[in-house]
N, C-alpha and C positions, 0 to 999 in steps of 0.2 A: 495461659501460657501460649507465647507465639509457635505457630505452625513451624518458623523457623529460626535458625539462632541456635547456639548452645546449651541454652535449658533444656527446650525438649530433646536435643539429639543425647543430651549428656542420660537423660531420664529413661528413653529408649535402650541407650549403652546398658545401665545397670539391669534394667527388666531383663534384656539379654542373658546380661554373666547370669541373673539370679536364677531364668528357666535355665539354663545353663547346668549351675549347681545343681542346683534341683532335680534336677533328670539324674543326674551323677550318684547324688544320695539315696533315689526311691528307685533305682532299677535293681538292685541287689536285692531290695525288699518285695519285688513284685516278681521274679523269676518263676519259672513254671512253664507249662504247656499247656495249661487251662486257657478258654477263653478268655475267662476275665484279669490273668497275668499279660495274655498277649494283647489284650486292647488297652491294659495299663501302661505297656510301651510303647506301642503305636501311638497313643496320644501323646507321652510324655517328646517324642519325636515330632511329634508332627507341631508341636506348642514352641517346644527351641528352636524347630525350624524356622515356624512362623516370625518367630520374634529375629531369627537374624534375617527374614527378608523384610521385616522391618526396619532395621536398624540401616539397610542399604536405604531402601529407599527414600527415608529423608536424610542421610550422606547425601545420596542424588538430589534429591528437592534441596535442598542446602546448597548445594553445584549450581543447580540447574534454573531454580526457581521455579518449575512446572506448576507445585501448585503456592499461591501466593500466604494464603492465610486457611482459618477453618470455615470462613465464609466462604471462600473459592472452593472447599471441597462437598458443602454444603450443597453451595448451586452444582458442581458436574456430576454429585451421587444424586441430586432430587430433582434434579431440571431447573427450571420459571428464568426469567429473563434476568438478566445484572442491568444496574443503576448505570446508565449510560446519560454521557454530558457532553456538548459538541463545544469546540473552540475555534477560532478564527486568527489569526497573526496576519499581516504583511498585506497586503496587495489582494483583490477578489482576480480569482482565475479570469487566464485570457478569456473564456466563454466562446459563446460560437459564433460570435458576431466580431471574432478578432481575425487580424491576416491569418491567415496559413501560410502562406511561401514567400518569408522577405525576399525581397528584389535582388537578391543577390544566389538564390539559387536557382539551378538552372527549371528554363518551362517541362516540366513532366511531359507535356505532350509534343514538344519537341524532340522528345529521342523516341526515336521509331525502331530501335534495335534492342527490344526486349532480354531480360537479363533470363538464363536457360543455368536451370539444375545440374550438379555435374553429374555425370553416372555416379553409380556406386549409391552408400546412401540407404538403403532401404527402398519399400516401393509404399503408395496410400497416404495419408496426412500427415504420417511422422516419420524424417528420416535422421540420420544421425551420419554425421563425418567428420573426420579427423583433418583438423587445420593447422598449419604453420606461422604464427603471425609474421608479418615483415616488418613491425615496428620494434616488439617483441621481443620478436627469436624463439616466443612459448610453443610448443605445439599443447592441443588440448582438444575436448570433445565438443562440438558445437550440435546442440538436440531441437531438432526444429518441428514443429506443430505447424502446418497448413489449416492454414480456413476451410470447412467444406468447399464452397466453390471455386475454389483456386484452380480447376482443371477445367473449367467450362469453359467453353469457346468463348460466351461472350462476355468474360472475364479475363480474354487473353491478354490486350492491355493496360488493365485494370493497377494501379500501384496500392498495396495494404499497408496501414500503420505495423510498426515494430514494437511488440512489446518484448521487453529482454529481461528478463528472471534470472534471482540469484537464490540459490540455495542457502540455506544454514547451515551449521558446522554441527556434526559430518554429515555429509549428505552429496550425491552424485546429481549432475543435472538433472536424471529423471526423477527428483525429487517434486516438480511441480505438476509438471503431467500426470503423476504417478499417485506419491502421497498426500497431494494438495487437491488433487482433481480440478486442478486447474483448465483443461481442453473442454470436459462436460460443461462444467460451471459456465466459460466463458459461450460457450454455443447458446447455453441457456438464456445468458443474459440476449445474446445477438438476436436469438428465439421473441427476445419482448421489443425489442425495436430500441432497444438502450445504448447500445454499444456498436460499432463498425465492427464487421468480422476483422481481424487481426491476423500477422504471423508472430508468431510467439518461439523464441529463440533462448537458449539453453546454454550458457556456454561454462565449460570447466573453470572452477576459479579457487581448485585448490592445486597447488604446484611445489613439490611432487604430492599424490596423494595420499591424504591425511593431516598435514600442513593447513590450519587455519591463519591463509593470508590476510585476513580484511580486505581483500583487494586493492593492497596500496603497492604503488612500485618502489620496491627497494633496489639495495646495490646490487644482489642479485638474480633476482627475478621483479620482471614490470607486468604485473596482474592489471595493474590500472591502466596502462597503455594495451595491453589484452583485449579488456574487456569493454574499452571506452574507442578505440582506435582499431583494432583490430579483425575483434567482431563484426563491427557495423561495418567496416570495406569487407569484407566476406560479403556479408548479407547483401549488401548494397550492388557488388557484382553479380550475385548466383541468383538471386531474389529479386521479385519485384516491388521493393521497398519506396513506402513515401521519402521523397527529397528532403522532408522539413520538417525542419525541428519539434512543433508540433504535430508530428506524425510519427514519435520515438518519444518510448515513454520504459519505466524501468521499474519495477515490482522487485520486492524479497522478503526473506521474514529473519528478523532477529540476527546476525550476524549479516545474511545475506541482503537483509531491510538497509543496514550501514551502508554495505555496499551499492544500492539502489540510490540511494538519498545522497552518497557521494559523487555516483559518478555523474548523476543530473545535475547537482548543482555545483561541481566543479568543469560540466563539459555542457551549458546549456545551448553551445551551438549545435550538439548532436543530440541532446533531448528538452523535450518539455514540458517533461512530467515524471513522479516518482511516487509509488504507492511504497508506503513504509510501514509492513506489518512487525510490533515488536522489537522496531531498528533502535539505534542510539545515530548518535551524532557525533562521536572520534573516534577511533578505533581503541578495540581492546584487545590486547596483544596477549596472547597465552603465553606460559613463562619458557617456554623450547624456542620463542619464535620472535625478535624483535630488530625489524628490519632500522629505526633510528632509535633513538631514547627521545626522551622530553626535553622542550627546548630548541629542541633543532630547526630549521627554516622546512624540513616535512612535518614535524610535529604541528607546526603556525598553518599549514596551509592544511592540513588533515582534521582542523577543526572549522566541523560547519556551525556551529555556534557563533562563534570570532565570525568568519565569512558571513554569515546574516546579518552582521551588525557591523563591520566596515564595509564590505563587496556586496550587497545583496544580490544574488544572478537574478536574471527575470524567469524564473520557473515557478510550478505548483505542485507541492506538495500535497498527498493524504494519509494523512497519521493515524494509527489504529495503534493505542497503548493503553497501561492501568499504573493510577496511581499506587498499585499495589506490587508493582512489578520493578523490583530493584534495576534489573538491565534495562530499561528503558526507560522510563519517569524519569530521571535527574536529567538528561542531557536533553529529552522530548518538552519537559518544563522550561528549561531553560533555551530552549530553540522558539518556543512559543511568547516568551518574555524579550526575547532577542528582536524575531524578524519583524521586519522592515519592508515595504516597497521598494524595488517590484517583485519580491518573492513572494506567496503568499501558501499561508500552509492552512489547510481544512485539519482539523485533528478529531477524534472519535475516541470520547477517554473514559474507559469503567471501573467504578471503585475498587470493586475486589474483584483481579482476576488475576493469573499466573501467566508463564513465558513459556503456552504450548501452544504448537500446531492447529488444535481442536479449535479455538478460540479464534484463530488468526482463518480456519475455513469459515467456521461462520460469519465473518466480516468481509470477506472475498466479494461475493454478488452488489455489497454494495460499494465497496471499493472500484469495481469496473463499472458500477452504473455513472458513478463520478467522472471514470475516466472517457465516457463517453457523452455527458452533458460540458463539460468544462475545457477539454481537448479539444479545439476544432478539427484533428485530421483523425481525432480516434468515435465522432459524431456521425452515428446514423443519418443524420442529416444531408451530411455534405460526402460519406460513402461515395 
């Protein structure tokens, strides 16, 4: 019987009602103040409990997908590795023998006027402030991670790649610094000579909170102009941010992965790259919350499936999914059957695995060793 589905949860139901009954019938029969009355109901309690926090949990796994099958619960109660398969679509990454800075943006060492932190903020590698966009009109939190050496002199005009993280739903910016251990991890990879140290930027992309936007701009609030426009002139003023495309790249997981995957390859003049942990490929609109319907000329352009296969942008994608994983598999298959040059998507695909966090950290280290061999402004190399 599947891990998920209506059998089992229907199976789980009845087990339920029956310790349920059951308690109901034998506690009249077990009364007393003996020990062995009172550990007769302590257990018959402790057994109906059990089975209603069972009966949530796969409700949630049924929700959520966390875990995929009984092979996925297999491997996270016993350990050993999952059946991993790489794939290739579209176009091989610019690599690091490609431009960094088309001629059309300005020479980096041409501007001699350093971009300066505003007060406020916090103080050390992380500070966090409240921004107003002017394209917008959003105000929202933007959490920012400094490089170690971002304070050293001889780093003063130094410009760093942007990587810009989006959360899953719910979840606050400090979801990646925080419960991703994203700041460790990425130091560690910088630690192997794989990756350029980076600023790693945070910004709110639910509006108001609680609200799962996908990041798209609707009639009334533009998350997508936020987060694609907004963001990056913040950064690009207060920061000492690379100029170029390939020097801005976009990370998220599972809702926040969409939003990653979207806003690169709808804005590749502003990035050139997009790590997609657990992401899909159109948006999925919770039923409180639908900024167009289907059909619409948003609906046409909010599919990057369609845009890989009439528009291909020239960006590089890295996909981290399982064909076991309902929220991501359809749209990741058929993105992989879709692109075309000059987009080109690296994908990392495990038979049986589920739609949680755990999975998506362990994929993390090699996800940023990618973005630092295939990225030319996010290459140790050229640091």
């Amino acid at each position: 019987m599947s891990l998920t589905g209506a059998p089992f949860l229907a199976l789980v139901v009845a087990l339920t009602v029956a310790a349920f009954v059951g308690a109901v019938l034998l506690m009249p029969r077990i009364s007393g103040t003996g020990p062995r009355p009172v550990a007769g109901r302590v257990g018959l309690l402790i057994l109906t409990n059990a089975f209603v926090v069972l009966t949530s949990a796969v409700l949630l796994n049924n929700e959520y997908s966390f875990f995929a099958d009984w092979t996925d619960i297999k491997g996270a109660l016993l350990g050993g590795k999952p059946h991993v398969t790489t794939a290739h679509a579209g176009a091989q990454p610019v690599g690091l023998d490609g431009p960094e800075d088309p001629p059309s943006l300005p020479d980096p060492a041409a501007q001699t006027v350093m971009p300066t932190l505003p007060a406020g903020g916090g103080t050390g590698r992380t500070r966090s402030f409240t921004v107003t966009g002017t394209h917008s009109g959003l105000t929202g939190q933007i959490l920012i991670v400094l490089p170690a050496d971002y304070f050293e002199a001889a780093n003063a005009t130094r410009r760093y790649p942007i990587l810009e993280t989006f959360s899953g739903y719910p979840a606050a910016p400090s979801q990646w610094p925080d419960g991703m251990h994203l700041t460790s991890t990425y130091d560690g990879v910088v630690d192997r000579h794989a990756v350029a140290p980076a600023i790693t930027i945070s910004p709110t992309i639910e509006f108001p909170g609680g609200v799962d936007t996908e990041c798209v701009d609707g009639p009334d609030r533009k998350v997508e102009t936020w987060i694609t426009q907004d963001v990056p002139a913040w950064v690009t003023e207060h920061l000492r941010a690379s100029p170029a495309p390939t020097g801005w790249a976009t990370i998220g997981i599972s809702s926040g992965a969409w939003c990653a995957a979207m806003a690169t390859m709808l804005h590749p003049e502003q990035y050139g790259a997009a790590i997609v942990l657990g992401g899909y490929f159109s948006p999925q609109f919770a039923s409180s919350f639908h900024p167009f319907g289907p059909g619409t000329p948003a609906a046409t352009r909010y599919d990057l499936v369609g845009l890989a296969s009439r528009a291909p942008p020239p960006v590089a994608l890295w996909v981290h999914t399982s064909k076991a994983d309902g929220v991501s598999w359809p749209s990741t298959s058929a993105l992989l059957a879709t692109a075309r040059p000059p987009l080109s998507v690296d994908a990392v695909v495990l038979e049986h695995a589920g739609h949680r966090a755990s999975i998506w950290m362990d994929a993390l280290p090699g996800a940023l060793e990618w973005l630092g061999t295939s990225i030319p402004g996010f290459s140790p190399q050229t640091s």
